[in-house]
LOSETI-167189 format. One record per residue (C-alpha): x, y, z; residue number from 1. Coordinates in steps of 0.02 Angstrom, whole numbers. Layout:
! residues N
<node><c1>X</c1><c2>Y</c2><c3>Z</c3><nr>NUM</nr></node>
...
! end
This chain:
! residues 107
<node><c1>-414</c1><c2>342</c2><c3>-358</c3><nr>1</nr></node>
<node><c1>-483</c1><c2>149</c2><c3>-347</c3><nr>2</nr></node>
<node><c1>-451</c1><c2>18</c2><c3>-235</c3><nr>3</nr></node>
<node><c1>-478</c1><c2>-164</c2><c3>-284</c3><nr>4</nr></node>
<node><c1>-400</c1><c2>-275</c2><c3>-129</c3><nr>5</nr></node>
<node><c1>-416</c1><c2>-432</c2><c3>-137</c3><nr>6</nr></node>
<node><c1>-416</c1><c2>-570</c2><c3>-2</c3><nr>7</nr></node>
<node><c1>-359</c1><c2>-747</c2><c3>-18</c3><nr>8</nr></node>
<node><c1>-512</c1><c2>-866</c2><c3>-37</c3><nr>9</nr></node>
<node><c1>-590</c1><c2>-902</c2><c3>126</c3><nr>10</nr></node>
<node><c1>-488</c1><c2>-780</c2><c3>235</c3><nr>11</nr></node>
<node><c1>-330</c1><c2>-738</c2><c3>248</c3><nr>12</nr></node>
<node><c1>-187</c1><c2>-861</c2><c3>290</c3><nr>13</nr></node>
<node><c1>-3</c1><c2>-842</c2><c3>340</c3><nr>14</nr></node>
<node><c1>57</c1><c2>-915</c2><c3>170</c3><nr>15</nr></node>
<node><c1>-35</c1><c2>-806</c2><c3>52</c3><nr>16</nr></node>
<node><c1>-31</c1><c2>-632</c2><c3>56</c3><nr>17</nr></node>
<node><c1>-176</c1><c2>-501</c2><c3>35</c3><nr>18</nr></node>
<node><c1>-141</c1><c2>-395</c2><c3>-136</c3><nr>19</nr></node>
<node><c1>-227</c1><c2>-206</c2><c3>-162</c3><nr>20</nr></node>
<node><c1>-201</c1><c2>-134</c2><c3>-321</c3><nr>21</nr></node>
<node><c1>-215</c1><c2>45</c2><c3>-334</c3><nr>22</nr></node>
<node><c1>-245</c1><c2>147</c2><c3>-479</c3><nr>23</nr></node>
<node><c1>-271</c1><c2>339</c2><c3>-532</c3><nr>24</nr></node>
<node><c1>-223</c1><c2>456</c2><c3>-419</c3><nr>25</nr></node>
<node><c1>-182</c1><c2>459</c2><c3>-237</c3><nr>26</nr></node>
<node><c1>-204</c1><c2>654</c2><c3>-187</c3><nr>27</nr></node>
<node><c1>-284</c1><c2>780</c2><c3>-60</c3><nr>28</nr></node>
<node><c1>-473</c1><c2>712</c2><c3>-129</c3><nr>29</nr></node>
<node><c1>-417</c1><c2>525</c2><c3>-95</c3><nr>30</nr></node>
<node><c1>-303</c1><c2>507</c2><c3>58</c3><nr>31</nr></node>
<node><c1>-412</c1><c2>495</c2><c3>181</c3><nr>32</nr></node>
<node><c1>-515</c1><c2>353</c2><c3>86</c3><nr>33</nr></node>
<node><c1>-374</c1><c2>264</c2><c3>46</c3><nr>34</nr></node>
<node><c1>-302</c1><c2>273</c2><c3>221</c3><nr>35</nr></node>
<node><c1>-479</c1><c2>190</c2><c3>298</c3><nr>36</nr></node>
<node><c1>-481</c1><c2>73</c2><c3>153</c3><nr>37</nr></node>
<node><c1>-300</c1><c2>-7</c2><c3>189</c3><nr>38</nr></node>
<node><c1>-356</c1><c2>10</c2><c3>372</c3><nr>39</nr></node>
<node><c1>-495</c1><c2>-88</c2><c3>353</c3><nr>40</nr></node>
<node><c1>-405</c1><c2>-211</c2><c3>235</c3><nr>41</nr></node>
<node><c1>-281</c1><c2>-238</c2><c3>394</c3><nr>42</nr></node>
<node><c1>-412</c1><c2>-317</c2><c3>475</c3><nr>43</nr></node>
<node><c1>-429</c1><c2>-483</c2><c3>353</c3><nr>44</nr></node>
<node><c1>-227</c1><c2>-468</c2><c3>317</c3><nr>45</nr></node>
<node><c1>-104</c1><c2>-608</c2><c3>378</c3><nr>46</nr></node>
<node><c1>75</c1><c2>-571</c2><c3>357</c3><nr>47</nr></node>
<node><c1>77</c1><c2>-491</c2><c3>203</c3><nr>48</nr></node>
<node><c1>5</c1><c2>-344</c2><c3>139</c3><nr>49</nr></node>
<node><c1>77</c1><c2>-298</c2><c3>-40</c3><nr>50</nr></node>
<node><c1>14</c1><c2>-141</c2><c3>-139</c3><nr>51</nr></node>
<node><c1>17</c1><c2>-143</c2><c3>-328</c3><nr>52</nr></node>
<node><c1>39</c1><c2>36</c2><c3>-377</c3><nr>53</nr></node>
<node><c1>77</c1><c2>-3</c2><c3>-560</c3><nr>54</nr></node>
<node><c1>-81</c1><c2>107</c2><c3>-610</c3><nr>55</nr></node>
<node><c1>-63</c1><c2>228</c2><c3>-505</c3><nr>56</nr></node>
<node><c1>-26</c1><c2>408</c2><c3>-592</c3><nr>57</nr></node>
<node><c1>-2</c1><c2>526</c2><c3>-460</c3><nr>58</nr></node>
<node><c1>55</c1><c2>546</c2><c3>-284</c3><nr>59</nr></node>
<node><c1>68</c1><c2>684</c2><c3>-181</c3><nr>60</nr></node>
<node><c1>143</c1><c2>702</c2><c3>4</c3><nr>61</nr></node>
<node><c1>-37</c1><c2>667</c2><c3>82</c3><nr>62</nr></node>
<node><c1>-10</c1><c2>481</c2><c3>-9</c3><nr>63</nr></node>
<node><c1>166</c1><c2>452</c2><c3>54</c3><nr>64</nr></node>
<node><c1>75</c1><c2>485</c2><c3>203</c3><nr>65</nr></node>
<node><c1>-44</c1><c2>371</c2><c3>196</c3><nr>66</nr></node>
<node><c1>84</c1><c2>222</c2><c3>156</c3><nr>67</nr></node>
<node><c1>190</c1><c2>279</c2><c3>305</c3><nr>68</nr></node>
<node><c1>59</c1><c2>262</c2><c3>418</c3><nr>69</nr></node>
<node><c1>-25</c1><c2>131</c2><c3>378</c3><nr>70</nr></node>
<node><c1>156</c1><c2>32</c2><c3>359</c3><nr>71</nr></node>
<node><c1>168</c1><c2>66</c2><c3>556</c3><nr>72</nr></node>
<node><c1>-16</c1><c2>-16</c2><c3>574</c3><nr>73</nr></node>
<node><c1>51</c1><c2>-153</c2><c3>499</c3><nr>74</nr></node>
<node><c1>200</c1><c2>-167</c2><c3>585</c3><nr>75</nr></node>
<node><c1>82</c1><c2>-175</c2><c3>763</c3><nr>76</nr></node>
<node><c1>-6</c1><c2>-317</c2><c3>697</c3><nr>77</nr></node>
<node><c1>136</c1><c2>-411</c2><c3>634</c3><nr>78</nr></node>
<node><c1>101</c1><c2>-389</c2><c3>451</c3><nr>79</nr></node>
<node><c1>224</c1><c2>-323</c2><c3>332</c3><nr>80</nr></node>
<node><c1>178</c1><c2>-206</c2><c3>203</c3><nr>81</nr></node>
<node><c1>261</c1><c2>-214</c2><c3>31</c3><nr>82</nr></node>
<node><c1>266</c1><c2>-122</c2><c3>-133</c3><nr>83</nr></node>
<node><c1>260</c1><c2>-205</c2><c3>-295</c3><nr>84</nr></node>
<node><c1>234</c1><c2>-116</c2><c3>-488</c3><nr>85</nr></node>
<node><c1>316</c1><c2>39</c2><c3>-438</c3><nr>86</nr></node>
<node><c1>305</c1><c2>169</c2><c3>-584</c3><nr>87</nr></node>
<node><c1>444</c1><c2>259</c2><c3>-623</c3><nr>88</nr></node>
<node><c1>393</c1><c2>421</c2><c3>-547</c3><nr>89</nr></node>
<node><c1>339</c1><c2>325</c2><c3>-381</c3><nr>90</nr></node>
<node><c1>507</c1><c2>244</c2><c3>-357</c3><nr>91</nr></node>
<node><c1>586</c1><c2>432</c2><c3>-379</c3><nr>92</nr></node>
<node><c1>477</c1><c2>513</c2><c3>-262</c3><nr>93</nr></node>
<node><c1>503</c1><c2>373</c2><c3>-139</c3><nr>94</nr></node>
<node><c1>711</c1><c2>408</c2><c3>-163</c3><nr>95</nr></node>
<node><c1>682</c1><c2>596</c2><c3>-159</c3><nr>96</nr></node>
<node><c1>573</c1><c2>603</c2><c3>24</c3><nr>97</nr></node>
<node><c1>690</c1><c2>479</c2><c3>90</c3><nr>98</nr></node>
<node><c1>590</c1><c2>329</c2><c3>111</c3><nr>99</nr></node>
<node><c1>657</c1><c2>212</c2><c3>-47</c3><nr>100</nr></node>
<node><c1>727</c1><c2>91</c2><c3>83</c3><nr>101</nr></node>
<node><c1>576</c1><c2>83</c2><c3>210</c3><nr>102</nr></node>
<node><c1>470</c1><c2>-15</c2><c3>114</c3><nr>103</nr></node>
<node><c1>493</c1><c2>-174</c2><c3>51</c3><nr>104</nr></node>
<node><c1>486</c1><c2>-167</c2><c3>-145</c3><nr>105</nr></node>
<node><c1>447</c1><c2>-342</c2><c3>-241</c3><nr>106</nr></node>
<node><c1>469</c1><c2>-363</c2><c3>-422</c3><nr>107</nr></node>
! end
């Protein structure tokens, strides 16, 4: 799994949003990395925090996890956390656990 998040230039601001993309996999060997990564991206996020998952390949519970949890860290500090390039299998295994309309999905 890889993380590339990227910042606005010069800090975050209200009107731009941060954007991570994610690729590979998001499993038992990369939850817990990924969860301190978004963490930490919190930290320089304004009110936006969208993930691109458009190259990510697999996700097991552990990652749903992950996005739930960090979503309510977000939610805390006033940001809101958003989904964009949803694979196929992604946006069925979001419908399937239930959470399909918890997350914000942008085209």
């Amino acid at each position: 799994m890889t993380v590339i998040d990227t910042a606005p230039l010069g800090g975050a601001t209200a009107s731009v949003p941060t954007l991570v993309h994610l690729s590979g996999n998001i499993g038992i060997f990369s939850t817990a990395r990924l969860r301190q990564r978004l963490i930490n991206t919190l930290t320089h996020s304004s009110g936006l925090l969208v993930l691109d998952l458009s190259r990510v390949t697999f996700c097991g519970a552990g990652g749903l996890g992950v996005l739930v949890g960090v979503q309510g860290r977000a939610r805390a500090q006033g940001i809101t956390l958003a989904l964009t390039g949803l694979p196929p299998f992604m946006a069925r295994l979001l419908r399937s656990a239930g959470l399909d309309h918890r997350f914000p999905i942008m085209a």
